[in-house]
C-alpha positions in Angstrom: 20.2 23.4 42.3 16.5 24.2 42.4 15.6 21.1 44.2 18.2 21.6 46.8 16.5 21.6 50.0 17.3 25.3 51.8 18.7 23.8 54.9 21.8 21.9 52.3 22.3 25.9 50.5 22.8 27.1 53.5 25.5 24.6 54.9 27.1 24.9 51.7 27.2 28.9 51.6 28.5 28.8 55.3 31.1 26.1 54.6 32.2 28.3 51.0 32.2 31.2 53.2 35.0 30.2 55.9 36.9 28.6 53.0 37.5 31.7 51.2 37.0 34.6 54.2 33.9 35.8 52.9 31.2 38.0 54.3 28.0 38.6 54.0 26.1 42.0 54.5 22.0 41.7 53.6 19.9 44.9 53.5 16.3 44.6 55.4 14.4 44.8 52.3 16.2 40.9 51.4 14.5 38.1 51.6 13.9 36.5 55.1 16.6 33.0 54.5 19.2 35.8 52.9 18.9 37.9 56.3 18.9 34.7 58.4 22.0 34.0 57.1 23.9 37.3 56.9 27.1 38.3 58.9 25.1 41.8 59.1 21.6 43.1 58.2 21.3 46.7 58.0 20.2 49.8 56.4 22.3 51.9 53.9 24.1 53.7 56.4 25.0 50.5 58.2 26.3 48.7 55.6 28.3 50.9 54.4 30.0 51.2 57.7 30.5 47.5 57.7 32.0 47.7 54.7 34.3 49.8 55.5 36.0 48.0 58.2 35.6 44.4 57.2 38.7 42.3 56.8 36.8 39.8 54.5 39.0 38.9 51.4 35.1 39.0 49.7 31.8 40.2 50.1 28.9 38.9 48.9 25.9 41.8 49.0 23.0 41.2 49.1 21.1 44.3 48.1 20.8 46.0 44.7 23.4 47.6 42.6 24.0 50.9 43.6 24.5 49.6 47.6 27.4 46.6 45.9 28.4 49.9 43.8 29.1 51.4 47.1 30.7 48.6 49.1 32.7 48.3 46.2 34.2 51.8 46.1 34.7 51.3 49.9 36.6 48.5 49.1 38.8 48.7 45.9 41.0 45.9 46.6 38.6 43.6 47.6 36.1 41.4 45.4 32.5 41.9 46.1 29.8 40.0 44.4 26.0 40.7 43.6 24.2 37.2 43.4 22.0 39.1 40.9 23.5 41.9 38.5 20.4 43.4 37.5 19.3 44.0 40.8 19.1 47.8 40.3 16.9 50.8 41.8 14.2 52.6 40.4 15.4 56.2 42.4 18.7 55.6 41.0 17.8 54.8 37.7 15.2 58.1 37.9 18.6 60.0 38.0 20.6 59.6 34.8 24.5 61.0 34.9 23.9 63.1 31.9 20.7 64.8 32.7 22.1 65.5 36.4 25.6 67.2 34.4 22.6 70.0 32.5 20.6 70.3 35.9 23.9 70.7 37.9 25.2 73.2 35.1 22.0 75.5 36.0 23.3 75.8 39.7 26.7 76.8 39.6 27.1 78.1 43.6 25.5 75.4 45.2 27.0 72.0 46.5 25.3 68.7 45.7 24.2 66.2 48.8 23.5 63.5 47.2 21.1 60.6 48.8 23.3 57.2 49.0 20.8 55.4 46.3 22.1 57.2 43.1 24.3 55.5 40.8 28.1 55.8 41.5 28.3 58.2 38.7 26.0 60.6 39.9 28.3 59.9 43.6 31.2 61.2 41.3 29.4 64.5 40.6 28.2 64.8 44.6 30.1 67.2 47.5 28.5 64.5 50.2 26.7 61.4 50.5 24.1 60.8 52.7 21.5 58.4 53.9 17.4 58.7 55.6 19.7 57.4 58.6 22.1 60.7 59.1 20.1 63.1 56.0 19.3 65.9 58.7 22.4 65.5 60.4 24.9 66.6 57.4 22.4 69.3 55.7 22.8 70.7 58.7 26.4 70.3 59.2 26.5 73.5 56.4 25.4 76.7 57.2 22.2 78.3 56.7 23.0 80.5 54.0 24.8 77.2 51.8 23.0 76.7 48.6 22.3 73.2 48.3 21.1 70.6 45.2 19.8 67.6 46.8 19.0 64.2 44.9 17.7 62.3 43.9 15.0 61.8 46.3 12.3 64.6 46.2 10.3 63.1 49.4 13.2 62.8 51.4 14.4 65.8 50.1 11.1 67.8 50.6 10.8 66.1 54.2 14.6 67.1 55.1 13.4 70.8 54.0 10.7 70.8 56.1 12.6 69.7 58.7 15.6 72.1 58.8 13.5 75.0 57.3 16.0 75.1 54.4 15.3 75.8 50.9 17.3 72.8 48.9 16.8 72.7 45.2 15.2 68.8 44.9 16.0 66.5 41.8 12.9 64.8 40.6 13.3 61.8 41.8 11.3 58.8 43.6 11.4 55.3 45.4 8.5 53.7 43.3 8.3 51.1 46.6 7.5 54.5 48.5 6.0 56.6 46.3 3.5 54.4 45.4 1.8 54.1 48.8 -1.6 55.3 48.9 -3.4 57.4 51.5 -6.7 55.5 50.9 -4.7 52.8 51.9 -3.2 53.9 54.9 -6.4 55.2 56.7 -8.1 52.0 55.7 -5.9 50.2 58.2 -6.0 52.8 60.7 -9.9 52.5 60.4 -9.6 48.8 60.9 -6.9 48.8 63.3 -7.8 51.5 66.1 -4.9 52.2 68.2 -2.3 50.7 65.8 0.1 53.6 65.0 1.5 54.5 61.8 5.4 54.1 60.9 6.4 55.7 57.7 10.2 56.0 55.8 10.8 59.4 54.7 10.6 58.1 50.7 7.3 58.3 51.3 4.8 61.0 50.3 4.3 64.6 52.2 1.0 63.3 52.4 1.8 59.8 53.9 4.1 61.6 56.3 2.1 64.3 57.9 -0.3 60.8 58.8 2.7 59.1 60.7 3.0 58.7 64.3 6.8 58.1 63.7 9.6 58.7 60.8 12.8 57.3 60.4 15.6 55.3 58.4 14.7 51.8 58.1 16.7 50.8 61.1 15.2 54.4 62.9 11.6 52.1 62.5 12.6 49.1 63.5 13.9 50.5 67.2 11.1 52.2 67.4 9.3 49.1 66.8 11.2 47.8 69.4 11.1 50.3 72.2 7.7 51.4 71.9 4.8 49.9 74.4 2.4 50.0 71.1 1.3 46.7 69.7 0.2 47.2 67.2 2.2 48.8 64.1 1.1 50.2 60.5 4.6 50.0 58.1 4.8 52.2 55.2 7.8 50.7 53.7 8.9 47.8 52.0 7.9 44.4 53.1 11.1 43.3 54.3 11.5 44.8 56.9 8.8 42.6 58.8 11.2 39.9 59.4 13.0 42.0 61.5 10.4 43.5 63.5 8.5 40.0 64.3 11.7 38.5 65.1 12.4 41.6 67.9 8.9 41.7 68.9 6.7 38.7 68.5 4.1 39.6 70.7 3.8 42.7 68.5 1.7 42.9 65.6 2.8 44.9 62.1 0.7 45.5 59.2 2.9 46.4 55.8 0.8 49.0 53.8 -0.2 47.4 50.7 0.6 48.5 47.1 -3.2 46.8 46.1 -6.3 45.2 47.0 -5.0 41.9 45.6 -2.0 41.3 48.3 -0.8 42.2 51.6 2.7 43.4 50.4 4.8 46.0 49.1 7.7 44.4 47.6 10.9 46.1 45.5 11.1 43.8 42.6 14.6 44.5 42.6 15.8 43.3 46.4 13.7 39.9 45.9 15.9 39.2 42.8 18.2 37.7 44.9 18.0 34.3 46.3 19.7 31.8 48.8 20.1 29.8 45.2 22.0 33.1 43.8 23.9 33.6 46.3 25.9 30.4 46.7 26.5 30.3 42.5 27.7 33.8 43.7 30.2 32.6 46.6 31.1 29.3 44.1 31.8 31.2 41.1 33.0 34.4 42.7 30.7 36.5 40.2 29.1 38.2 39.7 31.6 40.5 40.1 30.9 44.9 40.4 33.9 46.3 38.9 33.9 50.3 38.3 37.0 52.2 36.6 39.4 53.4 38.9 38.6 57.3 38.0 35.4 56.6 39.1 36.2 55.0 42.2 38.4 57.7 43.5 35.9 60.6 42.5 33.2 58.6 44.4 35.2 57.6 47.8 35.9 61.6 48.7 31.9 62.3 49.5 31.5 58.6 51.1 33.8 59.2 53.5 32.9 62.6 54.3 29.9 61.0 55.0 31.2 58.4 57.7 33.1 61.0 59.0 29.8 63.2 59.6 27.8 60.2 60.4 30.4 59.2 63.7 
């Protein structure tokens, strides 16, 4: 399958996808062929609303666990597929179910917003999803005086705080893809790229933040992208999301904020698991398949959809 030229995988996973009503939903952090070839590319938010109201007998995600978790529990009746299984997260695997039960325990009056990248355990244990997309939005939808745990994501969390001037107890938890971005790194290409102005994703560092010109959900940064007379663009985010903006603005330039000195990149390890050559075996075989218990499916759906509903 290897040696299949890309052009013949994609024929094939088009033709397997009208033969068995399949769609498929790619997050901007895939790989620039899976996007290409995606019935929808989108952020967390996004895809989840496509999920929701697709008539698809199967979707293929492309993405990483917790988001086919999610489609999933959206979608009880319907089969989705990973094309890699141990595509997972490093924020949702920074909050285990067990250890959020204890720190949940020591907060007994406050409500739990939970960020959409946590496992759909720690969804089970959650009073509202949200996303970087609508995060403001629904904090805000409680009153002032509403005691609030928010995780797992203490920069988004910290960021949100600052924003709304509330006081949200933050699980320790972080996007290693954004919390590894340096500040060295960032002025470096401000220094060598005078006028360029600085995009960052709320995942990122205080630090990194108070430096940007603009932040926003990953779709939030690419319309920005988009609608801004700039030309030049410094990304703190991960790499993906460059197809997208060159292909919206190719007179533009975009400069991704590296994780090193030895590449111009900041990859997740887990999104670029998945390939075009996964993908079809996925559609062929119909698995890998994300199958969760039905308890757990009907604990998680409640604060999805009261996120939809807040996000419309």
């Amino acid at each position: 399958m290897k040696n299949i030229p890309p052009e013949l995988i994609t024929e094939k996973i088009l033709s397997l996808k009208r033969e068995k009503n399949a769609v498929i939903l790619a997050h901007y952090y895939q790989v620039p062929e899976i996007q290409d070839i995606a019935d929808f590319v989108g952020d967390s938010l996004g895809l989840s609303q496509q999920a929701f109201k697709t008539k698809a007998d199967i979707i293929v995600f492309a993405g990483v666990h917790f988001m086919a978790e999610t489609v999933k529990i959206l979608n009880p009746a319907k089969k989705v597929l990973l094309p890699d299984l141990e595509a997972g997260c490093s924020l949702a695997d920074s909050c285990p179910p067990d250890k959020f039960q204890e720190f949940k325990k020591s907060y007994p009056d406050h409500i739990v917003i939970s960020y959409i990248n946590c496992s759909a355990q720690i969804k089970t244990m959650s009073d509202v999803i949200c996303t970087s997309s609508n995060a403001k939005k629904i904090v805000e939808s409680f009153p002032k005086d509403q005691k609030i745990i928010f995780a797992p994501d203490k920069n988004l969390g910290g960021y949100i705080n600052a924003q709304t001037g509330r006081k949200m107890v933050l699980w320790n938890g972080s996007c290693e893809v954004h919390d590894i971005i340096r500040t060295e790194a960032v002025i470096k290409l401000k220094t060598e790229n005078p006028g360029a102005l600085l995009i960052a994703h709320p995942e990122c560092k205080a630090v990194i933040l108070e430096l940007a010109d603009f932040i926003g959900s990953t779709t939030a940064l690419l319309d920005y992208t988009i609608k801004s007379p700039a030309l030049k663009f410094i990304v703190a985010t991960e790499t993906g999301i460059l197809h997208q903006m060159k292909k919206n603005s190719p007179q533009k330039e975009f400069y991704i904020v590296p994780t090193d000195e030895t590449c111009s990149c900041n990859d997740c390890p887990y999104m670029k698991m998945n390939t075009l050559e996964k993908l079809y075996a996925a559609l062929f075989n119909e698995k890998p398949e994300i199958k969760l218990s039905g308890r757990v499916m009907d604990k998680a759906i409640k604060p999805i959809l009261r996120m939809l509903e807040l996000s419309e």
